[in-house]
N, CA, C and O atoms as a GROMACS GRO file, in nm:
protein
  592
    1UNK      N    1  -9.326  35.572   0.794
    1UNK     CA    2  -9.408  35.630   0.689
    1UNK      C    3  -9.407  35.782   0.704
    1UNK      O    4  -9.361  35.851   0.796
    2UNK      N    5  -9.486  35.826   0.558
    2UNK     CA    6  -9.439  35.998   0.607
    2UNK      C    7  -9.588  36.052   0.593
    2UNK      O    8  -9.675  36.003   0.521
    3UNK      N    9  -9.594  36.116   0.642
    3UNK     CA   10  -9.756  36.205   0.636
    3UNK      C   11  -9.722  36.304   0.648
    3UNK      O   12  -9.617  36.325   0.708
    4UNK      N   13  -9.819  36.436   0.579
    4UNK     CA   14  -9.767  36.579   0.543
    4UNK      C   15  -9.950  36.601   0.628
    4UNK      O   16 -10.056  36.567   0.575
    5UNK      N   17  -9.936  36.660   0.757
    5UNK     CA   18 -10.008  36.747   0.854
    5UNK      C   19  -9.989  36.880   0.886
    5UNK      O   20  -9.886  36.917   0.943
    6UNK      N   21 -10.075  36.953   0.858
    6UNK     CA   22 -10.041  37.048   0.871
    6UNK      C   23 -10.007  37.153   0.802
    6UNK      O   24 -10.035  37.270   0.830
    7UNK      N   25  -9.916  37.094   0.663
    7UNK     CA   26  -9.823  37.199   0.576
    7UNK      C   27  -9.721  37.102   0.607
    7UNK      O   28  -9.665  37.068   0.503
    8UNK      N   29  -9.674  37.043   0.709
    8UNK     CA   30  -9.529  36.945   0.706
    8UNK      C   31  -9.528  36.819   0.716
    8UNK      O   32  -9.623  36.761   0.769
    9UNK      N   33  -9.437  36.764   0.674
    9UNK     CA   34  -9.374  36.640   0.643
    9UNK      C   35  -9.354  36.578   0.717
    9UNK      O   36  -9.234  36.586   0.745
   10UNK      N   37  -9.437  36.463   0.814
   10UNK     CA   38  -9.360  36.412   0.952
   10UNK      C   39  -9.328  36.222   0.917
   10UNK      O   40  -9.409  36.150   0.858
   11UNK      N   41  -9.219  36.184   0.960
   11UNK     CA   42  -9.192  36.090   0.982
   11UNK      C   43  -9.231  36.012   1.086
   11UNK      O   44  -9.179  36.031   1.197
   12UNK      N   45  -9.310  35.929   1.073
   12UNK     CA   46  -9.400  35.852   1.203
   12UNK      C   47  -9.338  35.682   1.219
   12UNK      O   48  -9.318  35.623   1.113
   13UNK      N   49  -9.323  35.641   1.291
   13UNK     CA   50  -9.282  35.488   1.292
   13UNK      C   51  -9.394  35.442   1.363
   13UNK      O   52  -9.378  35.419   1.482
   14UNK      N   53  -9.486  35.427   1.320
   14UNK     CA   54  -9.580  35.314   1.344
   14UNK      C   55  -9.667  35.215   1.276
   14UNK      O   56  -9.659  35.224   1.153
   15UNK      N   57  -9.741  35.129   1.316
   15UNK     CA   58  -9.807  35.010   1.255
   15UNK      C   59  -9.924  35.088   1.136
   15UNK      O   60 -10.022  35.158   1.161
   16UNK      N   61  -9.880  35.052   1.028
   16UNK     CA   62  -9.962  35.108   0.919
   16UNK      C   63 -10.078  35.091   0.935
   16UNK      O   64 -10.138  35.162   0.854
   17UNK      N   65 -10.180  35.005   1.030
   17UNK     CA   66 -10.299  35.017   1.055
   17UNK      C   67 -10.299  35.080   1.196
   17UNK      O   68 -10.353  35.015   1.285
   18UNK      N   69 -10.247  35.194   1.223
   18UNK     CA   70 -10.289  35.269   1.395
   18UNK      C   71 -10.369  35.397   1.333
   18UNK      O   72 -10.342  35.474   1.240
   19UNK      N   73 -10.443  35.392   1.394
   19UNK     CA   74 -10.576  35.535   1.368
   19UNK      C   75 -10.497  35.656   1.345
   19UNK      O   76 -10.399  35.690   1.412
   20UNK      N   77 -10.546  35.716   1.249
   20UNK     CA   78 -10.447  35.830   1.220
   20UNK      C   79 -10.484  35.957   1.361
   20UNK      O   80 -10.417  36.057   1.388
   21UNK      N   81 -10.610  35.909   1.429
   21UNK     CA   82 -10.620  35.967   1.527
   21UNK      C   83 -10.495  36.011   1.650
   21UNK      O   84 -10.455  36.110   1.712
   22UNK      N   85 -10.465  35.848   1.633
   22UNK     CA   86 -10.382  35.805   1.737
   22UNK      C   87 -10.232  35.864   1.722
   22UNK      O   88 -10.158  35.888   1.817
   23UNK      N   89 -10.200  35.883   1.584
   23UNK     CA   90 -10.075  35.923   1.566
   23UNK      C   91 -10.050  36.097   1.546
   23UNK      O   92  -9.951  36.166   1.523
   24UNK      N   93 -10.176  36.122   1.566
   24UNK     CA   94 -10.215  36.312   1.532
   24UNK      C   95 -10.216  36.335   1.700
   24UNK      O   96 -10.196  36.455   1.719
   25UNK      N   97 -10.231  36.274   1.813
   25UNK     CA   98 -10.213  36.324   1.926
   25UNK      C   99 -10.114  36.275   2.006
   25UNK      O  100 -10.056  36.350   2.085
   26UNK      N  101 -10.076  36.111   1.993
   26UNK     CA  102  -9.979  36.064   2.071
   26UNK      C  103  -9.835  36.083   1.962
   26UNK      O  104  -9.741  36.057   2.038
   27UNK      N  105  -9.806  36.099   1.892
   27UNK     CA  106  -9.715  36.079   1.804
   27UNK      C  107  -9.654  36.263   1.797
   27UNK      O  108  -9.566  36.320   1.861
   28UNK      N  109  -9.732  36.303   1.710
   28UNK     CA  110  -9.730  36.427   1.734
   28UNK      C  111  -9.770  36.544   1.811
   28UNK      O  112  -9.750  36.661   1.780
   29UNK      N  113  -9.832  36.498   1.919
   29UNK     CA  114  -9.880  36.614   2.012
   29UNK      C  115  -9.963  36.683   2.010
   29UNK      O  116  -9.993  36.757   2.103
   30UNK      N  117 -10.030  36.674   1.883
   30UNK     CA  118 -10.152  36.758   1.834
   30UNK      C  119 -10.286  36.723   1.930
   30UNK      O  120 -10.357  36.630   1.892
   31UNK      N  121 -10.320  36.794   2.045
   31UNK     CA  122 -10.450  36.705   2.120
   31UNK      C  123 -10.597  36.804   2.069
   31UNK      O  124 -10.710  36.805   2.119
   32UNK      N  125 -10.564  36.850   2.001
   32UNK     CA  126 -10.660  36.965   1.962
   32UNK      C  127 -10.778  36.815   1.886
   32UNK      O  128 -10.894  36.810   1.925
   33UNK      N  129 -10.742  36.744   1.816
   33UNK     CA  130 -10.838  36.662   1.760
   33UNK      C  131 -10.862  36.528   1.905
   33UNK      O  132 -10.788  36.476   1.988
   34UNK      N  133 -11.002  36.518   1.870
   34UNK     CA  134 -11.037  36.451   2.027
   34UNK      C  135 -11.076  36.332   1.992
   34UNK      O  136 -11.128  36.320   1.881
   35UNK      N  137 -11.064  36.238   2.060
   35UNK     CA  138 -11.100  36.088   2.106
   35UNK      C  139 -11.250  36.082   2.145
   35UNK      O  140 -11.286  36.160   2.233
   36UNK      N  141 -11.333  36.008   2.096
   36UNK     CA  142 -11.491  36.016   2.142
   36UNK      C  143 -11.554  35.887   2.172
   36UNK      O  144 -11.596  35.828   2.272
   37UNK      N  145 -11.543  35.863   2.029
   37UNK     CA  146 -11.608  35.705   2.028
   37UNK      C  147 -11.544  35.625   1.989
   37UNK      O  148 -11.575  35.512   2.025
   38UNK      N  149 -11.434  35.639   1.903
   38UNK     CA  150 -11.353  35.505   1.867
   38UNK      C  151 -11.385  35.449   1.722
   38UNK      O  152 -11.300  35.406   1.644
   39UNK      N  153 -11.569  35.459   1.689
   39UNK     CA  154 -11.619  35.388   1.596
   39UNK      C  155 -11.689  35.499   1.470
   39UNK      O  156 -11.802  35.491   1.421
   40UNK      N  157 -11.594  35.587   1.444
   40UNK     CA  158 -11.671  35.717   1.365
   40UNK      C  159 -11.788  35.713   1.363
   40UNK      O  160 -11.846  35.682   1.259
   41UNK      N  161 -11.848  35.740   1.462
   41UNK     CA  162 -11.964  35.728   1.503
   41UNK      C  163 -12.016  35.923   1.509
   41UNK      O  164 -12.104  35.991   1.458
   42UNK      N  165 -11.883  35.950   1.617
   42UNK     CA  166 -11.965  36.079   1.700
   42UNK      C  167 -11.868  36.190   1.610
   42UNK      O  168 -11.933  36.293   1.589
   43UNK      N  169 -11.741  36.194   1.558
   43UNK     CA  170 -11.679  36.293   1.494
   43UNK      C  171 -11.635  36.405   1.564
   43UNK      O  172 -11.631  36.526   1.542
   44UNK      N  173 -11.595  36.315   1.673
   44UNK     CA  174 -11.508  36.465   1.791
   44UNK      C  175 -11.358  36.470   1.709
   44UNK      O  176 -11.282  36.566   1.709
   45UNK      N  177 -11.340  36.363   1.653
   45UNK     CA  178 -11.172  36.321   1.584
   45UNK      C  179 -11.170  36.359   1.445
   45UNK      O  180 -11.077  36.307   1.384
   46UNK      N  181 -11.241  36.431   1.379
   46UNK     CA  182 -11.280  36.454   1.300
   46UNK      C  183 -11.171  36.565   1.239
   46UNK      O  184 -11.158  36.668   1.305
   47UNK      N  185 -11.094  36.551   1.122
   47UNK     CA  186 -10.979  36.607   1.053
   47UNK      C  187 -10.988  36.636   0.896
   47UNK      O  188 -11.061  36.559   0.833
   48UNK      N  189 -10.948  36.698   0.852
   48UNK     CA  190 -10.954  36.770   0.715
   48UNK      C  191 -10.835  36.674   0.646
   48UNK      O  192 -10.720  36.698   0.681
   49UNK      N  193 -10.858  36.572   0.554
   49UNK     CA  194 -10.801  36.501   0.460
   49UNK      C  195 -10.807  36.518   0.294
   49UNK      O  196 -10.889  36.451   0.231
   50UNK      N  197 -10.741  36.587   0.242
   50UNK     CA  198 -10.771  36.656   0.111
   50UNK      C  199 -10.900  36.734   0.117
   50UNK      O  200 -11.003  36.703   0.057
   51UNK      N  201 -10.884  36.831   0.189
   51UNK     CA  202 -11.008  36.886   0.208
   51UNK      C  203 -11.156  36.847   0.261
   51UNK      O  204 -11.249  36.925   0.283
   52UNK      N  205 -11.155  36.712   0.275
   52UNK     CA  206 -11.318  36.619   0.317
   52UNK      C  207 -11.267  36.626   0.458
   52UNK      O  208 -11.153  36.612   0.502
   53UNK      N  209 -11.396  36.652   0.525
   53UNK     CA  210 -11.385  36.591   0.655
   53UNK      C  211 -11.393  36.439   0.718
   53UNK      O  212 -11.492  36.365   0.713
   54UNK      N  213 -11.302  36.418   0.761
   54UNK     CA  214 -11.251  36.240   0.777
   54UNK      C  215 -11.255  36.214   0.936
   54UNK      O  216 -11.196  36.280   1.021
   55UNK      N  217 -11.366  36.066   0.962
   55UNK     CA  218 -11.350  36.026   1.136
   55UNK      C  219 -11.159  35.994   1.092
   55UNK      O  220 -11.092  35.934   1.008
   56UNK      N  221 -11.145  36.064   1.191
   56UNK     CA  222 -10.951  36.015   1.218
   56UNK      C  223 -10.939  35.866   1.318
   56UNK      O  224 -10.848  35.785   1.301
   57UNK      N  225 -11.031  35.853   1.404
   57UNK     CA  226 -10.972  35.739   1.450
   57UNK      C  227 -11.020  35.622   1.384
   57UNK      O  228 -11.003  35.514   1.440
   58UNK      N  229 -11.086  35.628   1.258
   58UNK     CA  230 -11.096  35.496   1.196
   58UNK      C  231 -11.052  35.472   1.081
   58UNK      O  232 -11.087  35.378   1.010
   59UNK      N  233 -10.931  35.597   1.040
   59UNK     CA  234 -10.875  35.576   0.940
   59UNK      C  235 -10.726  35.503   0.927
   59UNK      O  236 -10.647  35.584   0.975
   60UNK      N  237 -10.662  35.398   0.886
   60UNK     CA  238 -10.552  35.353   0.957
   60UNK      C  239 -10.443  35.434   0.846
   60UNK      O  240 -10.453  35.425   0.724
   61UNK      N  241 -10.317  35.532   0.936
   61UNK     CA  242 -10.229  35.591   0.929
   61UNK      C  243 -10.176  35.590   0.737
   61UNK      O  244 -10.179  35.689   0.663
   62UNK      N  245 -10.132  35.446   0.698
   62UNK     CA  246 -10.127  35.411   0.598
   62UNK      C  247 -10.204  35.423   0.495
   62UNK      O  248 -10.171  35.375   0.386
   63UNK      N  249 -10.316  35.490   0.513
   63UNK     CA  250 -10.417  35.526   0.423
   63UNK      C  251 -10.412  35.630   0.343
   63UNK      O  252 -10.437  35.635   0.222
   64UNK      N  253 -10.380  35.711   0.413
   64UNK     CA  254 -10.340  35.888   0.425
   64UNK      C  255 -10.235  35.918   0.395
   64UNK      O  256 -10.212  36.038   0.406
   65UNK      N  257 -10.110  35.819   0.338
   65UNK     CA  258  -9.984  35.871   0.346
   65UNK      C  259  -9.989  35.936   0.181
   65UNK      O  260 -10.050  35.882   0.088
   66UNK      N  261  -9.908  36.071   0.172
   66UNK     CA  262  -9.916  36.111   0.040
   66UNK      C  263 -10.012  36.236   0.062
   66UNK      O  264  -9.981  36.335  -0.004
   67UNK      N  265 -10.115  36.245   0.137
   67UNK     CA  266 -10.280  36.333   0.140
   67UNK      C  267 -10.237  36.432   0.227
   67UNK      O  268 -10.168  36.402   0.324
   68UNK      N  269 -10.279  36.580   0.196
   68UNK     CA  270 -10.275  36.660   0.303
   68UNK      C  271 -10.344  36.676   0.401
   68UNK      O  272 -10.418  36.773   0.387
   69UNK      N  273 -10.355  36.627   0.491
   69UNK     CA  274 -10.385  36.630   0.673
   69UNK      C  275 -10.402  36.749   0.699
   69UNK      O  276 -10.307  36.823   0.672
   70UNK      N  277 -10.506  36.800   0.751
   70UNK     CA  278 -10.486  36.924   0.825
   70UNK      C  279 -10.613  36.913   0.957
   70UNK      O  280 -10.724  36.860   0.951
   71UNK      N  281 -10.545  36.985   1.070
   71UNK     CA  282 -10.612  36.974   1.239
   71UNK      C  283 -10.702  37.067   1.244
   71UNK      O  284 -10.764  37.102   1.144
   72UNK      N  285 -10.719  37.122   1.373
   72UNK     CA  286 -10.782  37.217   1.421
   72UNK      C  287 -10.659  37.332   1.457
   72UNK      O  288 -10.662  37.453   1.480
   73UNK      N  289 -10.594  37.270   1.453
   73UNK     CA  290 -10.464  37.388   1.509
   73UNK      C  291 -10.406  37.440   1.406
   73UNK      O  292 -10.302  37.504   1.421
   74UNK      N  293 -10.468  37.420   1.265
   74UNK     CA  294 -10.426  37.500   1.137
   74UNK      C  295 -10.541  37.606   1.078
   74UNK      O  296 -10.518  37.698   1.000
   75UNK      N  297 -10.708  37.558   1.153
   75UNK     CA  298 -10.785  37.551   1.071
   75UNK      C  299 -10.800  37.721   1.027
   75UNK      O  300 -10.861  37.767   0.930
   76UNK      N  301 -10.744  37.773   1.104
   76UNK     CA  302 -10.749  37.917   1.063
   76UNK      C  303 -10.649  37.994   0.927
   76UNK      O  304 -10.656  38.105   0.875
   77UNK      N  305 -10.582  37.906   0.908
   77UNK     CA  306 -10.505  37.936   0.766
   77UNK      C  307 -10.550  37.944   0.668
   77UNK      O  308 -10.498  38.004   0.574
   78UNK      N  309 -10.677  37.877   0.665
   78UNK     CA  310 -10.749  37.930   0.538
   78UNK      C  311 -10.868  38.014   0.580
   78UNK      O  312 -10.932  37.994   0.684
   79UNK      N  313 -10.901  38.142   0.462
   79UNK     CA  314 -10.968  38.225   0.502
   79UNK      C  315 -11.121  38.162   0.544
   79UNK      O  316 -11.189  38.228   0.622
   80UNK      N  317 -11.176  38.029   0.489
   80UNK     CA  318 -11.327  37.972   0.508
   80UNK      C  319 -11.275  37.941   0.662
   80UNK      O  320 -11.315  38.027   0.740
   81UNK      N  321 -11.200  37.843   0.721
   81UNK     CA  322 -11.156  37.854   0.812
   81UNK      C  323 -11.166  37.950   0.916
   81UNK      O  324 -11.249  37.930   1.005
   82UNK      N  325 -11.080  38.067   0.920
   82UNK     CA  326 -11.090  38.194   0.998
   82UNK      C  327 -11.226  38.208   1.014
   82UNK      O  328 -11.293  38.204   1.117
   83UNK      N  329 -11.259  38.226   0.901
   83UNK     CA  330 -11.421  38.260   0.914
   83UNK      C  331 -11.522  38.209   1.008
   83UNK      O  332 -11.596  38.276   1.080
   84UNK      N  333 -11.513  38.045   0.997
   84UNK     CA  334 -11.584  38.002   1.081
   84UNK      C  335 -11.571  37.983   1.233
   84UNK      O  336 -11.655  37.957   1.319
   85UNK      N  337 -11.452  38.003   1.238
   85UNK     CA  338 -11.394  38.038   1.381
   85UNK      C  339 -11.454  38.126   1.450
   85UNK      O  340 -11.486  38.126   1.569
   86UNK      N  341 -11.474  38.248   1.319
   86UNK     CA  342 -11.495  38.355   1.406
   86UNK      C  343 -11.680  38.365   1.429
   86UNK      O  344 -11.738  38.438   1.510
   87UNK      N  345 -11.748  38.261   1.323
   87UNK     CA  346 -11.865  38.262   1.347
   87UNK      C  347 -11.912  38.210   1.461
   87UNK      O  348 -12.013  38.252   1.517
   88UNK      N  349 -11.811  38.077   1.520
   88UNK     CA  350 -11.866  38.000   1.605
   88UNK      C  351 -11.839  38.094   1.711
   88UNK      O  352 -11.916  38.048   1.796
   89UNK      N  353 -11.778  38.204   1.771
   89UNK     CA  354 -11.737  38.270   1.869
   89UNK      C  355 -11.841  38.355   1.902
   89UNK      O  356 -11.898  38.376   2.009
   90UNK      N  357 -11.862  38.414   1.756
   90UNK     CA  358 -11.992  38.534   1.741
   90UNK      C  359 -12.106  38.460   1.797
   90UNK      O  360 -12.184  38.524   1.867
   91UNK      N  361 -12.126  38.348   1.780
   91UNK     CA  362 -12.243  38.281   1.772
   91UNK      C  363 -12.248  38.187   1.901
   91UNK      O  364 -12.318  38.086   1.913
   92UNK      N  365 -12.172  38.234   1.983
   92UNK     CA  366 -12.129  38.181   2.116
   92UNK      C  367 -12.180  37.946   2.103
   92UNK      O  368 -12.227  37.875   2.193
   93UNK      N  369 -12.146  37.910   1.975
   93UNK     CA  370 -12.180  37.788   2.006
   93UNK      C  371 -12.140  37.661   2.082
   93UNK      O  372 -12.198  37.555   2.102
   94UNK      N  373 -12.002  37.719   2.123
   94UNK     CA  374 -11.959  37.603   2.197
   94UNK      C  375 -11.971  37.623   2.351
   94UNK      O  376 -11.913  37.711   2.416
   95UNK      N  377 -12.060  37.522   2.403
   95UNK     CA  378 -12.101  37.500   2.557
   95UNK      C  379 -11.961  37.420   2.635
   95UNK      O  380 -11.867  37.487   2.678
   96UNK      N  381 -11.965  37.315   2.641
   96UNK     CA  382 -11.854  37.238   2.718
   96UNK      C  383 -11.743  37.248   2.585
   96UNK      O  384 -11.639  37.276   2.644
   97UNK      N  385 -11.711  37.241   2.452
   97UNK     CA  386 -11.622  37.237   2.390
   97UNK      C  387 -11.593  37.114   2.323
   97UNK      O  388 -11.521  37.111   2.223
   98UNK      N  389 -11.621  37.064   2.348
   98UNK     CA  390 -11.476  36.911   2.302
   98UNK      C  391 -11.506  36.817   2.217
   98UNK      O  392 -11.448  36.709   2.206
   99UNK      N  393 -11.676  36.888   2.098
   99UNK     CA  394 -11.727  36.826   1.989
   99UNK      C  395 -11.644  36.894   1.915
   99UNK      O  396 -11.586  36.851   1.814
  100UNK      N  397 -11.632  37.047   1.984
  100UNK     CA  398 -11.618  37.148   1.872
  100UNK      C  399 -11.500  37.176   1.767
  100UNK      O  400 -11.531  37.238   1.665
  101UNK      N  401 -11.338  37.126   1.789
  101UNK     CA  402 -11.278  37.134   1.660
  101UNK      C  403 -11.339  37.036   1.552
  101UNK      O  404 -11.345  37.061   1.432
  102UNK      N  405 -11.396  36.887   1.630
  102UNK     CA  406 -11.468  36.826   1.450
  102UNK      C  407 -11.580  36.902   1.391
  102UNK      O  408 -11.617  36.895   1.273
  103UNK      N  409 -11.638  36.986   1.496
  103UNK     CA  410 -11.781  37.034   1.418
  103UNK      C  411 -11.710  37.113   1.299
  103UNK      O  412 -11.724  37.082   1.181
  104UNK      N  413 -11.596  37.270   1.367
  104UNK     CA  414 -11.560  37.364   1.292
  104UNK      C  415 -11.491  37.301   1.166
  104UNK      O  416 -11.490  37.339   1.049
  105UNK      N  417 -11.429  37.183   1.231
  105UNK     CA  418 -11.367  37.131   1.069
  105UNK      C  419 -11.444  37.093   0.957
  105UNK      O  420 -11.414  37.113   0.839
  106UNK      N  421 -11.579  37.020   1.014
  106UNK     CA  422 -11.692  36.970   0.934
  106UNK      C  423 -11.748  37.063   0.859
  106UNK      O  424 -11.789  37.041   0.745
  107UNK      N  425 -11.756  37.229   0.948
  107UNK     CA  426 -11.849  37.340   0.883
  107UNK      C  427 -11.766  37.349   0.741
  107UNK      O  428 -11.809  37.337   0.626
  108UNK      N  429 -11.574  37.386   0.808
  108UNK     CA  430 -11.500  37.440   0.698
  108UNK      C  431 -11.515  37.328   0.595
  108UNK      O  432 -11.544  37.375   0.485
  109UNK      N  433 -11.506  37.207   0.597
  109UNK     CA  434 -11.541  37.155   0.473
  109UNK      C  435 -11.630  37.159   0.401
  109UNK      O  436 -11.604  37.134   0.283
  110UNK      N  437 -11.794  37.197   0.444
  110UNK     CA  438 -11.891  37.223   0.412
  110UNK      C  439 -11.894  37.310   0.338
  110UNK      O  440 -11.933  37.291   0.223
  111UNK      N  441 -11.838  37.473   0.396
  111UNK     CA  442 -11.820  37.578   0.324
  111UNK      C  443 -11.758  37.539   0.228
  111UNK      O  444 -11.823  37.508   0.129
  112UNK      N  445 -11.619  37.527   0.225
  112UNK     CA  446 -11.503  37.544   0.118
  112UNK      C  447 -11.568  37.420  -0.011
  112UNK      O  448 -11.494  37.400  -0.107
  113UNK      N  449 -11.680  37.357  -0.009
  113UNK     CA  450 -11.726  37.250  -0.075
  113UNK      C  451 -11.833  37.373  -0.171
  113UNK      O  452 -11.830  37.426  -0.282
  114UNK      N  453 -11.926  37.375  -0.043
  114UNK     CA  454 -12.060  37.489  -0.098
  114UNK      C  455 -12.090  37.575  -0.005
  114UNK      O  456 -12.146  37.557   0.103
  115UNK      N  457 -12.026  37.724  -0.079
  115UNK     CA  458 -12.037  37.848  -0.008
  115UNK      C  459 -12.162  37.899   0.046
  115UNK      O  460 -12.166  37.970   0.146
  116UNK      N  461 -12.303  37.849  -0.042
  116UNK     CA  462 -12.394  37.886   0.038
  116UNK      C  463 -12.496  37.815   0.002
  116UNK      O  464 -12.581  37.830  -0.085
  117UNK      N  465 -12.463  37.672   0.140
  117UNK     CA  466 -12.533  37.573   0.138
  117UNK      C  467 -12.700  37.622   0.153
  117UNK      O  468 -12.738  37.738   0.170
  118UNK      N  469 -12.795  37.488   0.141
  118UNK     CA  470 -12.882  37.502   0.237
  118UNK      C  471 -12.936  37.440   0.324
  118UNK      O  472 -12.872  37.336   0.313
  119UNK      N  473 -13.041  37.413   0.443
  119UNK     CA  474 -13.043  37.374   0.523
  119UNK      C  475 -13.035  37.203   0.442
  119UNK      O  476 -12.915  37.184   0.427
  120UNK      N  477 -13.079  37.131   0.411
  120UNK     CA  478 -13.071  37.011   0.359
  120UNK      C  479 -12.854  36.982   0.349
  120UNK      O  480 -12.785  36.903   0.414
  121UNK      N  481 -12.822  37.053   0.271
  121UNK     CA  482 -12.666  37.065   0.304
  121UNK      C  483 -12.587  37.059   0.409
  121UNK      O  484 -12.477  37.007   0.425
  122UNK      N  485 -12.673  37.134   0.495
  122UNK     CA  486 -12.598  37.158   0.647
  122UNK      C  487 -12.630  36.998   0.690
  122UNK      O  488 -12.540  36.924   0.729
  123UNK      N  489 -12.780  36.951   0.679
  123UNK     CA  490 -12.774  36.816   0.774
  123UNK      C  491 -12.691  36.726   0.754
  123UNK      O  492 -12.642  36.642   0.831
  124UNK      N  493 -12.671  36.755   0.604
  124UNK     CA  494 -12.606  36.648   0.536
  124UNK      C  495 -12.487  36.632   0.582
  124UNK      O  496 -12.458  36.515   0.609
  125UNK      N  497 -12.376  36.743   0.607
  125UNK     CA  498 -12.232  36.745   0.589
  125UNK      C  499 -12.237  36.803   0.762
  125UNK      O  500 -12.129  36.856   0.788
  126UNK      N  501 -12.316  36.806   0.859
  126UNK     CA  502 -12.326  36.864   0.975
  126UNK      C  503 -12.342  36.736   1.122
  126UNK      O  504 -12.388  36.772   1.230
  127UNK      N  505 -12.300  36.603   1.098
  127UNK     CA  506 -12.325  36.446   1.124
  127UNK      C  507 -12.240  36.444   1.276
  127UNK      O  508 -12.249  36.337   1.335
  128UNK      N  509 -12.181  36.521   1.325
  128UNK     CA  510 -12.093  36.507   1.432
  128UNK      C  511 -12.204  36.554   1.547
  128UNK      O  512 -12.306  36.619   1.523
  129UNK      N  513 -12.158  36.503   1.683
  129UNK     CA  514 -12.276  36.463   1.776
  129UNK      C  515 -12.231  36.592   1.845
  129UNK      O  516 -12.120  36.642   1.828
  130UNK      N  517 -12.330  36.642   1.925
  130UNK     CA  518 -12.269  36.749   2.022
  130UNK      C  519 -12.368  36.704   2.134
  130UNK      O  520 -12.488  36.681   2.114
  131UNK      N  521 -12.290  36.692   2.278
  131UNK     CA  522 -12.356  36.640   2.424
  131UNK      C  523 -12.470  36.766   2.466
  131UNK      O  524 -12.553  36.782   2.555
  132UNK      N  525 -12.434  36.827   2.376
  132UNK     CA  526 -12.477  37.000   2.487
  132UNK      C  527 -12.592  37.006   2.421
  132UNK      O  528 -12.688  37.012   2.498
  133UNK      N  529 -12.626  37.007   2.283
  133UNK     CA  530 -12.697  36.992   2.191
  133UNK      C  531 -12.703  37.132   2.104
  133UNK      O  532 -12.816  37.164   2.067
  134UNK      N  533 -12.630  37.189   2.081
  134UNK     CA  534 -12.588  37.313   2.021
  134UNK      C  535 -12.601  37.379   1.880
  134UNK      O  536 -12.564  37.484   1.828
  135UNK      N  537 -12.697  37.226   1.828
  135UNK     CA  538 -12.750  37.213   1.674
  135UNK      C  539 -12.787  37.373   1.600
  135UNK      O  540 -12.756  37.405   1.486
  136UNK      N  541 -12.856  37.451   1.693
  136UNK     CA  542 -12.921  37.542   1.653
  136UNK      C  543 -12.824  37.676   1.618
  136UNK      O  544 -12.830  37.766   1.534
  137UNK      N  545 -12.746  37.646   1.708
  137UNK     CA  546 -12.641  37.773   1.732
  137UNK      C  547 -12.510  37.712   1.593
  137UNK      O  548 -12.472  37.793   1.510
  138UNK      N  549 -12.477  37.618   1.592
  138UNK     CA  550 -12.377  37.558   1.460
  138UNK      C  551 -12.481  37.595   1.353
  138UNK      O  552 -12.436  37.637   1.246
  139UNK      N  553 -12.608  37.585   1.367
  139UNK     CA  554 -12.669  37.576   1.162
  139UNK      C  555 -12.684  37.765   1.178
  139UNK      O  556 -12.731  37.827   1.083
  140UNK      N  557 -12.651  37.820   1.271
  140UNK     CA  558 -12.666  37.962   1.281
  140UNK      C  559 -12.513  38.009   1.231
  140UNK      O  560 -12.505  38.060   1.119
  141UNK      N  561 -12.417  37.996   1.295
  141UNK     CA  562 -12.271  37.992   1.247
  141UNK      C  563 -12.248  37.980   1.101
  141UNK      O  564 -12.188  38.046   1.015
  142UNK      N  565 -12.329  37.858   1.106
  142UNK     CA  566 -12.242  37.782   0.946
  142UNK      C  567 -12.287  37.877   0.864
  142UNK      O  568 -12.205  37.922   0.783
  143UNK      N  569 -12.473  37.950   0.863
  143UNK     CA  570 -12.575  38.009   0.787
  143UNK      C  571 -12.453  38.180   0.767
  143UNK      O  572 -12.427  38.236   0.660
  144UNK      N  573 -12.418  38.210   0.866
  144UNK     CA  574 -12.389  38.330   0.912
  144UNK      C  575 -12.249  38.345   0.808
  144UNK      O  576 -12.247  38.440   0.730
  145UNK      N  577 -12.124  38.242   0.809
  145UNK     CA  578 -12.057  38.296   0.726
  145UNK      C  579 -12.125  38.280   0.559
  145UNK      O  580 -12.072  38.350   0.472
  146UNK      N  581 -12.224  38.202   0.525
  146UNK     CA  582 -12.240  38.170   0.455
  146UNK      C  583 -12.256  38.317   0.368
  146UNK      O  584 -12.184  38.338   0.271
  147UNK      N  585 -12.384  38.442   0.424
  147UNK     CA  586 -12.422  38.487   0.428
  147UNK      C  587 -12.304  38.596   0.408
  147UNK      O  588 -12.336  38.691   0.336
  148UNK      N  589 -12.222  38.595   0.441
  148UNK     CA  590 -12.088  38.706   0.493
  148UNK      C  591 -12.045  38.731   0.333
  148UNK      O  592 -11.951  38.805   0.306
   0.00000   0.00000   0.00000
């Protein structure tokens, strides 16, 4: 099957129901999107699918074929993107790390959806778990480019 990640076109040989998770890190190498719970539950795997933010490991591969895919290792190509990158840095929110490409992907979809959400928005589209608990410092980020 072919899936377009990234901006490119990749040819994948696997079982049309394997988590598109599974084929975004073991297939292609991409480890930037993370493994958490398995049950889109927590949204560490969390990937930009026509623009929505999508749990990746419960989506099966075959679902997605045709849709533009995009990681954490692109997310700066678009300017909402950059942006929030650079908010989450400013805004020192990531403690241990390894919620944080689904959060930033979640924000950029948020933004690029509604530029200047409000707090009811943020809870809404803001569903990914963080261990550290960093809630305060992400609705500060997200507020901050909003604001920009």
């Amino acid at each position: 099957m072919q899936l377009n990640i990234n901006g490119a076109t990749h040819d994948v040989d696997v079982d049309p129901d394997t988590p598109l998770l599974w084929v975004i890190r073991e297939e292609l190498g991409l480890t930037g999107t993370k493994y958490g719970c398995g049950i889109a539950q927590c949204g560490a795997c969390t990937v930009l699918i026509d623009g929505v933010a999508t749990r990746s490991c419960a989506t099966p591969a075959d679902s997605v074929a045709g849709l533009e895919i995009r990681t954490i290792e692109t997310v700066e190509d678009t300017e909402i993107g950059r942006r929030v990158v650079e908010a989450w840095v400013e805004n020192e929110v990531a403690q241990c790390g390894y919620c944080q490409s689904g959060q930033v992907l979640a924000a950029t979809a948020l933004l690029s959806d509604i530029p200047d959400p409000t707090d009811a928005d943020i809870d809404g589209a803001m569903t990914n778990l963080c261990r550290c608990g960093t809630y305060n410092k992400i609705r500060a980020a997200v507020r901050s480019v909003s604001e920009a």
